[in-house]
mmCIF file of the N, C-alpha and C atoms, coordinates in Angstrom:
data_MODEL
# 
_entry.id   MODEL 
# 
loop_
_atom_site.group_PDB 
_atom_site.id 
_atom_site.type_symbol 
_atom_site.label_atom_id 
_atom_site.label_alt_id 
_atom_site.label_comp_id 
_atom_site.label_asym_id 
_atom_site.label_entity_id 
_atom_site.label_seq_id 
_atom_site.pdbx_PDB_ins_code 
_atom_site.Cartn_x 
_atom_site.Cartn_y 
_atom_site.Cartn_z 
_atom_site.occupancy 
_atom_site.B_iso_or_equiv 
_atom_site.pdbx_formal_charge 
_atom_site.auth_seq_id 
_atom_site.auth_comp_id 
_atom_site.auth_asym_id 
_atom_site.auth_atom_id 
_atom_site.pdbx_PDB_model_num 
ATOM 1   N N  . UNK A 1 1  ? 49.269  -5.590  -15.741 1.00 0.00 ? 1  UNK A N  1 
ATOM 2   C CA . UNK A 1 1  ? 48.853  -6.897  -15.313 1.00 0.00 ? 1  UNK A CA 1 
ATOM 3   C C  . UNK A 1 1  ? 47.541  -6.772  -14.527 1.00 0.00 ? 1  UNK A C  1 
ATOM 4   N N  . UNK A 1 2  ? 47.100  -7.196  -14.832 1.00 0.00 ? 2  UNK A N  1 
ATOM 5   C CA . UNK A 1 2  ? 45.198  -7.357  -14.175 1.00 0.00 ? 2  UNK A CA 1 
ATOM 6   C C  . UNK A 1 2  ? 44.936  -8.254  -13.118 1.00 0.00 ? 2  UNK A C  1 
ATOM 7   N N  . UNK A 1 3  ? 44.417  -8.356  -12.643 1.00 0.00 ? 3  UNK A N  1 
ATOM 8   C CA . UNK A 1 3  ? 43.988  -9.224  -11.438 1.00 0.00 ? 3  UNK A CA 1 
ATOM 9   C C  . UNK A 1 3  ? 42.987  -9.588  -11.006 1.00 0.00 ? 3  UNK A C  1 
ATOM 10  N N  . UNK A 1 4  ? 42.099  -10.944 -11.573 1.00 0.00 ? 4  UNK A N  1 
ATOM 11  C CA . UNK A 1 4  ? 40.995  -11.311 -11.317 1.00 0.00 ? 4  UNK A CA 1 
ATOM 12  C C  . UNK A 1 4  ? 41.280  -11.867 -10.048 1.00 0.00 ? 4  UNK A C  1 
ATOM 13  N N  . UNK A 1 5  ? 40.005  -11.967 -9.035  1.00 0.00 ? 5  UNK A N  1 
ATOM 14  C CA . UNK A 1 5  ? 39.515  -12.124 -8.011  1.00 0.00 ? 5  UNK A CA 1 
ATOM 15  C C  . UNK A 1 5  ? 39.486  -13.523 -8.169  1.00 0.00 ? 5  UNK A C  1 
ATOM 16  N N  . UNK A 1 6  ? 40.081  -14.106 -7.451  1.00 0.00 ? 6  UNK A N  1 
ATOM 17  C CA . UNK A 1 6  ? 40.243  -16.215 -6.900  1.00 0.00 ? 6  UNK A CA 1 
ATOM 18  C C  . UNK A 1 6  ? 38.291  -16.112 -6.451  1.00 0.00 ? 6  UNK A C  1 
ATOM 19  N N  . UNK A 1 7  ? 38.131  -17.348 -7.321  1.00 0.00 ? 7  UNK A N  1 
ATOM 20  C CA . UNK A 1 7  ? 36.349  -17.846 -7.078  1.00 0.00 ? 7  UNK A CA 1 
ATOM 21  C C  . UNK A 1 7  ? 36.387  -18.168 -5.748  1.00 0.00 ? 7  UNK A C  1 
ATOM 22  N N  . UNK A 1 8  ? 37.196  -18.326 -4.634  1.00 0.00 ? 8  UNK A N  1 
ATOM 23  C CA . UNK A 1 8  ? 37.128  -18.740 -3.703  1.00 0.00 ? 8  UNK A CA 1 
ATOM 24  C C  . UNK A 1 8  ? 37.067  -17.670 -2.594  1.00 0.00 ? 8  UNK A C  1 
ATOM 25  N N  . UNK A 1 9  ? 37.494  -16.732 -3.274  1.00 0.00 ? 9  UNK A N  1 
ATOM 26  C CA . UNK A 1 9  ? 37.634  -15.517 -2.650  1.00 0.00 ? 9  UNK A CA 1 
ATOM 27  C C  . UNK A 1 9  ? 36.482  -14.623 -3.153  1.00 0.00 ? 9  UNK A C  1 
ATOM 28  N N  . UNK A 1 10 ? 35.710  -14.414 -3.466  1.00 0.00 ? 10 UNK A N  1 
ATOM 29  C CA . UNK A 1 10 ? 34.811  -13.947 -4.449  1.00 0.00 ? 10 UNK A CA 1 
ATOM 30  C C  . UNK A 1 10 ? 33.311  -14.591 -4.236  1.00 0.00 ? 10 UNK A C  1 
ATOM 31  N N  . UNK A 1 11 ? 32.412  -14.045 -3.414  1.00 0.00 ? 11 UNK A N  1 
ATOM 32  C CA . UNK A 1 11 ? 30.742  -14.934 -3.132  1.00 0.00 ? 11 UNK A CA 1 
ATOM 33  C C  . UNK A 1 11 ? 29.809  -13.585 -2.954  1.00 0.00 ? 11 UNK A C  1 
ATOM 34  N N  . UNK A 1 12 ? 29.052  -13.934 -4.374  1.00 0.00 ? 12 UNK A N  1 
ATOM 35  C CA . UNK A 1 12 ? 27.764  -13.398 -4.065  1.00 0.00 ? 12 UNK A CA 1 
ATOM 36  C C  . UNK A 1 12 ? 26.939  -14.182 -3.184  1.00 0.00 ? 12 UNK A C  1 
ATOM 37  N N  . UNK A 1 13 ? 26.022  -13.139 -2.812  1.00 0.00 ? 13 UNK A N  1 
ATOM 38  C CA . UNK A 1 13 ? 24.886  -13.830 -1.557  1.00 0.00 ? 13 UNK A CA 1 
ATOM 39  C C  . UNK A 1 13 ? 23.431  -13.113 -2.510  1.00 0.00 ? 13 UNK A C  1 
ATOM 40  N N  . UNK A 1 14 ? 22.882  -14.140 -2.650  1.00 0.00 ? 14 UNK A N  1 
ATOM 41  C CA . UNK A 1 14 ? 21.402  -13.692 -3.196  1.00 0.00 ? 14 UNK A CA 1 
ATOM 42  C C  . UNK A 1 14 ? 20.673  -12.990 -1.952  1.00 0.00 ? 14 UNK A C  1 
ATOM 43  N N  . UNK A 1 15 ? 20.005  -12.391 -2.285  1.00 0.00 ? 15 UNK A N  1 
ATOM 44  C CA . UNK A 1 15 ? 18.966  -11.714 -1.156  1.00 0.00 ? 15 UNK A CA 1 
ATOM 45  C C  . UNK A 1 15 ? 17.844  -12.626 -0.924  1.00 0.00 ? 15 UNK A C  1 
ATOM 46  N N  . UNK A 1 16 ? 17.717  -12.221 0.398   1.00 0.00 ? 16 UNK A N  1 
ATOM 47  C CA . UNK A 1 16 ? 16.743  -13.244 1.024   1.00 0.00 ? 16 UNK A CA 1 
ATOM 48  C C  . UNK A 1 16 ? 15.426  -13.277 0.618   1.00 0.00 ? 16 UNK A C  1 
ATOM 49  N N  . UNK A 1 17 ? 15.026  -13.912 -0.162  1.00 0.00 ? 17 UNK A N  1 
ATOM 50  C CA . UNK A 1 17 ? 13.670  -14.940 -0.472  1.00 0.00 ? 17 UNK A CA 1 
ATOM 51  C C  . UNK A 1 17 ? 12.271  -14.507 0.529   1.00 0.00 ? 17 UNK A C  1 
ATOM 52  N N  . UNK A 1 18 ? 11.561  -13.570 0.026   1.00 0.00 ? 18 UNK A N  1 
ATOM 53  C CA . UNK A 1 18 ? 10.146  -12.897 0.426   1.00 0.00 ? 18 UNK A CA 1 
ATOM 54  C C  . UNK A 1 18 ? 9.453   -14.227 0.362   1.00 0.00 ? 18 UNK A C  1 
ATOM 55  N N  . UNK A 1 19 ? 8.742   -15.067 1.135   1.00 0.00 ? 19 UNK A N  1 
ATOM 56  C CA . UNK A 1 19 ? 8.029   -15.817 0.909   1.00 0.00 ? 19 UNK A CA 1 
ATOM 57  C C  . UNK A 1 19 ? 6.523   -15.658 0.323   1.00 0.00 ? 19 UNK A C  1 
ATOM 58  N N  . UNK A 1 20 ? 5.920   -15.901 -0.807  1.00 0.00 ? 20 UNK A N  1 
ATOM 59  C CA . UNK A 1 20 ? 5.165   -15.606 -1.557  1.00 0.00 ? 20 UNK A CA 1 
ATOM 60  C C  . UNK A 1 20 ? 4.058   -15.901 -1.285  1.00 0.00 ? 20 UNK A C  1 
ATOM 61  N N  . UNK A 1 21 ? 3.144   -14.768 -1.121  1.00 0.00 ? 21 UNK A N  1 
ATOM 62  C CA . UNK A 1 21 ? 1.715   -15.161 -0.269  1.00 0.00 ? 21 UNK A CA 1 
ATOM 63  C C  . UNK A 1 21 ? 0.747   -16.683 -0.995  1.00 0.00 ? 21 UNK A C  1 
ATOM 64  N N  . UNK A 1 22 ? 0.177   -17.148 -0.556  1.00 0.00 ? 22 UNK A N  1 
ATOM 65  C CA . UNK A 1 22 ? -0.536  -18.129 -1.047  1.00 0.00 ? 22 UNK A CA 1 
ATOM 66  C C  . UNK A 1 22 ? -1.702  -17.323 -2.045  1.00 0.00 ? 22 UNK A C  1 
ATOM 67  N N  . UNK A 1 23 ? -1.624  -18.094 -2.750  1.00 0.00 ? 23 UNK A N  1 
ATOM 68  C CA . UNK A 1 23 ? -2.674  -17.671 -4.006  1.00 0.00 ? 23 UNK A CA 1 
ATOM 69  C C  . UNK A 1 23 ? -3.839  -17.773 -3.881  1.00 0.00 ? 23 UNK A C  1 
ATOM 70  N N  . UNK A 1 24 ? -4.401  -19.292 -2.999  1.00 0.00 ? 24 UNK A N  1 
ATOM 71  C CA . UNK A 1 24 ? -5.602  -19.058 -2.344  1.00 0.00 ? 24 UNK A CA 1 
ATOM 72  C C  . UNK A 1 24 ? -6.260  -17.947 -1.711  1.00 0.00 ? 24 UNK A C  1 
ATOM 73  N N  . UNK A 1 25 ? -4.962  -17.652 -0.501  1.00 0.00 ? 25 UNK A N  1 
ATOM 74  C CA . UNK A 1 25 ? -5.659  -16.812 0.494   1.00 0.00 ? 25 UNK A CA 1 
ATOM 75  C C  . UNK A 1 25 ? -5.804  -15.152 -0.471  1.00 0.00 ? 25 UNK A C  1 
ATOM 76  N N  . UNK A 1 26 ? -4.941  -14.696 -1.686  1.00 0.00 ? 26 UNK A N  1 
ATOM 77  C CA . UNK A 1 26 ? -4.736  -13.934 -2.493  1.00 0.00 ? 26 UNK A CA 1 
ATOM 78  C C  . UNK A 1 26 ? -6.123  -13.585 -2.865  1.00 0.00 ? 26 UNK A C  1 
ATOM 79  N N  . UNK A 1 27 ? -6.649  -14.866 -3.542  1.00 0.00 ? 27 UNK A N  1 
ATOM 80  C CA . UNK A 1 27 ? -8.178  -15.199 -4.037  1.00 0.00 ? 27 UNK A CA 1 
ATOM 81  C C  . UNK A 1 27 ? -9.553  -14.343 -3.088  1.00 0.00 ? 27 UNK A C  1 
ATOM 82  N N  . UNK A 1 28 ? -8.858  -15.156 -1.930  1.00 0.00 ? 28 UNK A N  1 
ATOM 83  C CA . UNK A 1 28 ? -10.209 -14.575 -0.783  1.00 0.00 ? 28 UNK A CA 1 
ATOM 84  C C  . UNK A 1 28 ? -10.588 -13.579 -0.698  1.00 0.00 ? 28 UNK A C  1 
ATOM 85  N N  . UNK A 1 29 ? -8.662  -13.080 -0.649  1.00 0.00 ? 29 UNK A N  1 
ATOM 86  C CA . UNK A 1 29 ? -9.062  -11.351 -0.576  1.00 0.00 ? 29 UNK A CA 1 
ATOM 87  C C  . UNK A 1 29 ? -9.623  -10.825 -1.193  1.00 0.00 ? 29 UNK A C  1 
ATOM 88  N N  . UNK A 1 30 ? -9.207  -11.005 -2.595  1.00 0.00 ? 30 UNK A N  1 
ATOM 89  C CA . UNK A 1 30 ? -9.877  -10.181 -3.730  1.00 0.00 ? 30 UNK A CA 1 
ATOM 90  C C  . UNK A 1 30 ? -11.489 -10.444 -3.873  1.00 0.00 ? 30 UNK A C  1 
ATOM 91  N N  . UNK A 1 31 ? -11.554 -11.627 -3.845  1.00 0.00 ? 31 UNK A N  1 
ATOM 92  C CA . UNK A 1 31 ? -13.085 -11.619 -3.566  1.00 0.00 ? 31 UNK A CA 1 
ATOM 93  C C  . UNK A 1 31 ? -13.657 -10.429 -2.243  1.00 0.00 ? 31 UNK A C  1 
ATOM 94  N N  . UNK A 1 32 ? -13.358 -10.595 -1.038  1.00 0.00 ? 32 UNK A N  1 
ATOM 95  C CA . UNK A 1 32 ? -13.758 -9.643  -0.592  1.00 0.00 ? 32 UNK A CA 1 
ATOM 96  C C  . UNK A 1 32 ? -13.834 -8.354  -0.597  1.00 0.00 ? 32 UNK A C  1 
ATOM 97  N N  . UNK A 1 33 ? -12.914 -7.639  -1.167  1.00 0.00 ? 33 UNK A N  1 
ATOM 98  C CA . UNK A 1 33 ? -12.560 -6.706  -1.249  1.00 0.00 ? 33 UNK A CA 1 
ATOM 99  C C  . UNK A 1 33 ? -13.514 -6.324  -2.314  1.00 0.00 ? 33 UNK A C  1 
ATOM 100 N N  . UNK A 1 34 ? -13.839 -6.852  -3.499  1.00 0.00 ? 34 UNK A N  1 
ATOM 101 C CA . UNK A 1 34 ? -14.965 -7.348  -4.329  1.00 0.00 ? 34 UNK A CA 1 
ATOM 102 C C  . UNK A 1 34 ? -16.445 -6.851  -4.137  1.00 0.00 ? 34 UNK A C  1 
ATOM 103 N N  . UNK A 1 35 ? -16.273 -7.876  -3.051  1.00 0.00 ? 35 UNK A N  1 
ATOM 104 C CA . UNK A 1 35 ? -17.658 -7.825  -1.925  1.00 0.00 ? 35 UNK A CA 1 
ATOM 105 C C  . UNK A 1 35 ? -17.872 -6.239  -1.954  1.00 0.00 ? 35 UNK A C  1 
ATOM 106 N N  . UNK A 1 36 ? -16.652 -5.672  -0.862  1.00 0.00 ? 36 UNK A N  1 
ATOM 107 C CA . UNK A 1 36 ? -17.254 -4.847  -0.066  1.00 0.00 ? 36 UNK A CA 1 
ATOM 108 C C  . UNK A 1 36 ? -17.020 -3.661  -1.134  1.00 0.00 ? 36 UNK A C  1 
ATOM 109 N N  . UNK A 1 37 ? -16.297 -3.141  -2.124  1.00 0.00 ? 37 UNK A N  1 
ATOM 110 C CA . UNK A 1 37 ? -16.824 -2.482  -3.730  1.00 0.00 ? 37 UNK A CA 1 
ATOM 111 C C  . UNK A 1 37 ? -18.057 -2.924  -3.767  1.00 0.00 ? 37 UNK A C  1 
ATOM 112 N N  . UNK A 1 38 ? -18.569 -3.513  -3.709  1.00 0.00 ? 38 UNK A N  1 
ATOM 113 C CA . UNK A 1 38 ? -20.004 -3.860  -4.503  1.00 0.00 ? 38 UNK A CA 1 
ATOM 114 C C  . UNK A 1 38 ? -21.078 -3.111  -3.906  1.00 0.00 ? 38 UNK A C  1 
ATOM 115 N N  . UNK A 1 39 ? -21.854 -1.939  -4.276  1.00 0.00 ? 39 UNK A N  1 
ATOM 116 C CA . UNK A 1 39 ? -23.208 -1.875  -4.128  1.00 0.00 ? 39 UNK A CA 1 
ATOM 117 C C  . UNK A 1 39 ? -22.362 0.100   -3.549  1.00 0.00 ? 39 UNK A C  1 
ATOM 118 N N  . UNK A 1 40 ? -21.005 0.079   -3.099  1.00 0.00 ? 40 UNK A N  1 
ATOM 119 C CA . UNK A 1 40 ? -20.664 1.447   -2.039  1.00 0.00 ? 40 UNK A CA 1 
ATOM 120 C C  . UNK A 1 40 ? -20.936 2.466   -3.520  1.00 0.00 ? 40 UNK A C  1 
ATOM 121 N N  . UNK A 1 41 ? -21.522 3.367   -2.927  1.00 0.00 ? 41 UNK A N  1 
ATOM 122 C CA . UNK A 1 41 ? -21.602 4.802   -3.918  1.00 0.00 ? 41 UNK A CA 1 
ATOM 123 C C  . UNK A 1 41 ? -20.734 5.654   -3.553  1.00 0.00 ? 41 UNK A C  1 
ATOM 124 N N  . UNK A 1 42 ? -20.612 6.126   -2.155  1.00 0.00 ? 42 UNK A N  1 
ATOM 125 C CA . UNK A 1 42 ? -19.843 7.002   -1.198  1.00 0.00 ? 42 UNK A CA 1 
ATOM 126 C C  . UNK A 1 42 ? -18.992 6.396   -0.381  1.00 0.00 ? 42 UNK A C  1 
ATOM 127 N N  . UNK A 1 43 ? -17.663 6.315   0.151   1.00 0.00 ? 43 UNK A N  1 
ATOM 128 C CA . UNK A 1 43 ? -17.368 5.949   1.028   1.00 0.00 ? 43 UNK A CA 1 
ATOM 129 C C  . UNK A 1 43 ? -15.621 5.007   0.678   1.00 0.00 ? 43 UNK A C  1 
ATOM 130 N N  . UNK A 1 44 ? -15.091 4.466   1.411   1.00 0.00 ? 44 UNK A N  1 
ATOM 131 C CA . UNK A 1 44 ? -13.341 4.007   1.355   1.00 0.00 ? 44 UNK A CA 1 
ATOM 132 C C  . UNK A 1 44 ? -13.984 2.521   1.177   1.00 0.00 ? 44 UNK A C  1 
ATOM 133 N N  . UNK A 1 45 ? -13.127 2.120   0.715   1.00 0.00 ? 45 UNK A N  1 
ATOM 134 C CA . UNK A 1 45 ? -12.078 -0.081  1.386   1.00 0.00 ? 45 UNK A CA 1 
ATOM 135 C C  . UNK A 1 45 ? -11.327 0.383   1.509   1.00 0.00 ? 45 UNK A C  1 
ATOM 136 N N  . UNK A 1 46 ? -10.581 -0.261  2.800   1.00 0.00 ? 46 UNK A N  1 
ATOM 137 C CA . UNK A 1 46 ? -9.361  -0.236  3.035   1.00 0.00 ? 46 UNK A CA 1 
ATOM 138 C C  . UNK A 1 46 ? -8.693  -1.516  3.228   1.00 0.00 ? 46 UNK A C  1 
ATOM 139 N N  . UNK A 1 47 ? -7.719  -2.016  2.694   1.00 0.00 ? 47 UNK A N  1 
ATOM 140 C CA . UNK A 1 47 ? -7.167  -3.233  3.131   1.00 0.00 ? 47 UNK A CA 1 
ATOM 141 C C  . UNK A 1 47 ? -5.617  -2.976  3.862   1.00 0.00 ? 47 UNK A C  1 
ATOM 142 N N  . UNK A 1 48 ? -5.954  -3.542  4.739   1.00 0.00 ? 48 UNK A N  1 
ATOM 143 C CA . UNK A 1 48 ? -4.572  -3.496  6.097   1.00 0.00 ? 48 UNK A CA 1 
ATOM 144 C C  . UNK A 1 48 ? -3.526  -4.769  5.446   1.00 0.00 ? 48 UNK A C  1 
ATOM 145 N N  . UNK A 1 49 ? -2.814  -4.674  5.085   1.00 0.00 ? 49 UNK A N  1 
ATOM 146 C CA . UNK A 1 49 ? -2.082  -6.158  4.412   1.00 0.00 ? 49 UNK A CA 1 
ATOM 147 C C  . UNK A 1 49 ? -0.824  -5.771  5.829   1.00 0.00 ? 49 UNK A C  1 
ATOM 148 N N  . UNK A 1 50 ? 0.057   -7.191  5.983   1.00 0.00 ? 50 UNK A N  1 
ATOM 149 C CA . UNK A 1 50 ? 1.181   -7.371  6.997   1.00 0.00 ? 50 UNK A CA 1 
ATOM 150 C C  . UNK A 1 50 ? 1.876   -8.576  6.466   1.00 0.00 ? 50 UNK A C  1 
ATOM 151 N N  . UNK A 1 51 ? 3.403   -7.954  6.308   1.00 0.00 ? 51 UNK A N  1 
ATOM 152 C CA . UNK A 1 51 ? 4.087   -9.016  5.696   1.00 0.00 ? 51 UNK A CA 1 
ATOM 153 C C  . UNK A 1 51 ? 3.696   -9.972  3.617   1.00 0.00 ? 51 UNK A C  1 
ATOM 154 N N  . UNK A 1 52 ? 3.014   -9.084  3.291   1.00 0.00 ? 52 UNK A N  1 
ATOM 155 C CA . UNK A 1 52 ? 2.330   -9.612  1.807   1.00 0.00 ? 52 UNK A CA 1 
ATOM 156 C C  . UNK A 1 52 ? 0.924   -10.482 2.079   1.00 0.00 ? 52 UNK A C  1 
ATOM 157 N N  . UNK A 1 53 ? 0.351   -10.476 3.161   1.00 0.00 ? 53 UNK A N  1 
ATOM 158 C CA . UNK A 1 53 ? -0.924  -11.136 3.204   1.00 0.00 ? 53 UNK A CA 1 
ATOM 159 C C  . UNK A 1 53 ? -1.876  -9.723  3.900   1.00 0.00 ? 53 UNK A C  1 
ATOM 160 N N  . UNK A 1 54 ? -3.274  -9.875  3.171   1.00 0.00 ? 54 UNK A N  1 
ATOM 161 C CA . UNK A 1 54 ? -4.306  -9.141  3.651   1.00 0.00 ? 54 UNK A CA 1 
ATOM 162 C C  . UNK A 1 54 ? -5.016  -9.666  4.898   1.00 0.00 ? 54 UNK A C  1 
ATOM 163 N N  . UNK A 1 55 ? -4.600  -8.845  5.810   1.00 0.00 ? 55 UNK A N  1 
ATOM 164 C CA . UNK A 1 55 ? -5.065  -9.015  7.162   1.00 0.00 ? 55 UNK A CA 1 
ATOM 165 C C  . UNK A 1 55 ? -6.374  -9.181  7.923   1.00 0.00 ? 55 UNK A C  1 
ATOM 166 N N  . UNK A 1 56 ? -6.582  -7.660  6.809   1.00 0.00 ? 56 UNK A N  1 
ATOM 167 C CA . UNK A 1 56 ? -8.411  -6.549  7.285   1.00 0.00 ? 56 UNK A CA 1 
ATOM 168 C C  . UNK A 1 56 ? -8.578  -6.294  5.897   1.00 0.00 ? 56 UNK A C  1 
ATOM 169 N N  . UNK A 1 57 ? -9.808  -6.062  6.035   1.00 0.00 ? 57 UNK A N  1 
ATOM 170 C CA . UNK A 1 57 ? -10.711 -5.112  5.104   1.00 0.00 ? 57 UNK A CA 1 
ATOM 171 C C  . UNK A 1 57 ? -11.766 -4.227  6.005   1.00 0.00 ? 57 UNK A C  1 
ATOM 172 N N  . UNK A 1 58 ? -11.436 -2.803  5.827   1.00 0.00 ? 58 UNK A N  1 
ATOM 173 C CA . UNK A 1 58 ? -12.436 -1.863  6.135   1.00 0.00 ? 58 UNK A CA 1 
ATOM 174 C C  . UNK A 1 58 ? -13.684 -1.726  5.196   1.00 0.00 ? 58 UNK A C  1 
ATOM 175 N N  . UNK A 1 59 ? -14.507 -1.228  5.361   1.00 0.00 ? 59 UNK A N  1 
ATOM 176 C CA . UNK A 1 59 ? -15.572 -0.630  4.770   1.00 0.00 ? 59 UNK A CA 1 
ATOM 177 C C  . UNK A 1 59 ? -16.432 0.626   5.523   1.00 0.00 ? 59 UNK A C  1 
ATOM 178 N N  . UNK A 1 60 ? -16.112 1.240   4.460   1.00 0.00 ? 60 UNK A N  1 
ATOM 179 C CA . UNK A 1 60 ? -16.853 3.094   5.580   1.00 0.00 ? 60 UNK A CA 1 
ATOM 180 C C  . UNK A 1 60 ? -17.892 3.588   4.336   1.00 0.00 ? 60 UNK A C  1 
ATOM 181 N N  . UNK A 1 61 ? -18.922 3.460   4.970   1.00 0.00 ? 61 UNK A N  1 
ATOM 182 C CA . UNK A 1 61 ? -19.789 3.947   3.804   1.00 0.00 ? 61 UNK A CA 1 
ATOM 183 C C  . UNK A 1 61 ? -20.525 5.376   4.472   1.00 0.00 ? 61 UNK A C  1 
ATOM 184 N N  . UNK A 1 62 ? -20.684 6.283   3.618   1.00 0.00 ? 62 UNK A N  1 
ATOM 185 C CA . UNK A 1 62 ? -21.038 7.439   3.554   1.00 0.00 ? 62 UNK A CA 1 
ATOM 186 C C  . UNK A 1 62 ? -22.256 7.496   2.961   1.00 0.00 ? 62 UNK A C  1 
ATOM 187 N N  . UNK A 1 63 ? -23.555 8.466   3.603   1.00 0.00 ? 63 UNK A N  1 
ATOM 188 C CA . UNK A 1 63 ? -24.743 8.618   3.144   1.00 0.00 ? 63 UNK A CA 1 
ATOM 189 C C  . UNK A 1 63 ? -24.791 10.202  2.975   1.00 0.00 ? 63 UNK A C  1 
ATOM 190 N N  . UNK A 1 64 ? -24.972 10.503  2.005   1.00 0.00 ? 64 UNK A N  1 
ATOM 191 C CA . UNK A 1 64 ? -25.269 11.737  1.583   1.00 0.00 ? 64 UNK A CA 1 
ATOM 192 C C  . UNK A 1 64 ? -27.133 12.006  1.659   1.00 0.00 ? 64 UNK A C  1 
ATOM 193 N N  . UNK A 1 65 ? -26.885 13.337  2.188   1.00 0.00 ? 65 UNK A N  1 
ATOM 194 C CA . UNK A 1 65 ? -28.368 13.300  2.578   1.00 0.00 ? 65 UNK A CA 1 
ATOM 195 C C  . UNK A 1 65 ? -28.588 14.646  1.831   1.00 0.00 ? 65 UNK A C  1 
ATOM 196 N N  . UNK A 1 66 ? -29.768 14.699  0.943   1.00 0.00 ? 66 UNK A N  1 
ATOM 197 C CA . UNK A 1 66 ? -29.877 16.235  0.129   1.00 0.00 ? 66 UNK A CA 1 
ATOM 198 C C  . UNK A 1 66 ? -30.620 17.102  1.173   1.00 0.00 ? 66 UNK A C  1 
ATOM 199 N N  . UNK A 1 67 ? -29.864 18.331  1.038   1.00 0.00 ? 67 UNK A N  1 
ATOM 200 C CA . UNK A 1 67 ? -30.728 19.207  1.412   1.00 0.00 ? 67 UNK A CA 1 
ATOM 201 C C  . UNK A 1 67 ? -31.908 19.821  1.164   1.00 0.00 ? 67 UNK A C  1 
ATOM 202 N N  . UNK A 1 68 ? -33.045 20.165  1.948   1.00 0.00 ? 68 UNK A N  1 
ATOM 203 C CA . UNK A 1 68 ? -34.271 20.022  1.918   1.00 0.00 ? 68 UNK A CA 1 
ATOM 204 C C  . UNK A 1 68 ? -34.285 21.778  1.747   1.00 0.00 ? 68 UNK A C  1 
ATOM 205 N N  . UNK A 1 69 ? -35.444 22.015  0.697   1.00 0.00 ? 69 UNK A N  1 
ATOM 206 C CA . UNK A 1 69 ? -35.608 23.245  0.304   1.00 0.00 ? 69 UNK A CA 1 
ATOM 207 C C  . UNK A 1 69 ? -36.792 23.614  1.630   1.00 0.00 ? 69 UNK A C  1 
ATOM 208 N N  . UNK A 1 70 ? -36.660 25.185  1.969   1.00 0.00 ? 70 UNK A N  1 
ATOM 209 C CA . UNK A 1 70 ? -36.998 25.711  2.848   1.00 0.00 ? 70 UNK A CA 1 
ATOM 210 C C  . UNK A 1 70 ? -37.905 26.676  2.692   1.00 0.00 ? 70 UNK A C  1 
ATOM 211 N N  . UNK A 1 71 ? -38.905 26.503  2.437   1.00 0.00 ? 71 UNK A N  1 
ATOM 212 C CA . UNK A 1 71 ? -40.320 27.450  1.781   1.00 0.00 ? 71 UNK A CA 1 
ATOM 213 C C  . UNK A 1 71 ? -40.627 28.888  2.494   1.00 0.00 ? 71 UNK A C  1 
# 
């Protein structure tokens, strides 16, 4: 004899609902982030995100300097 579980007795609980960053502010970022890719040869972006939204954007750019021949 088998024994199903009474529906009353028996509750899933969905998991709690990440609220979904705005698509706008999504936009901005990427544009910036965009931005600050644009033109770097050497060097990081970093984006600091908190909670699913982008907070910061770093930019560290690096200059490489050639070494000079010595006669």
């Amino acid at each position: 004899m088998s024994h199903k579980p009474n529906d009353s007795q028996h509750h899933e609980t969905a998991p709690p609902a990440t609220p979904e960053p705005q698509s706008a502010h999504n936009d901005a970022a990427l544009n910036r982030i965009g931005d600050a890719l644009r033109g770097l040869r050497y060097g990081t972006v970093l984006a600091i995100v908190q909670d699913g939204v982008v907070v910061q954007i770093e930019r560290t750019e690096k200059t490489r300097l050639v070494k000079a021949d010595r006669s």
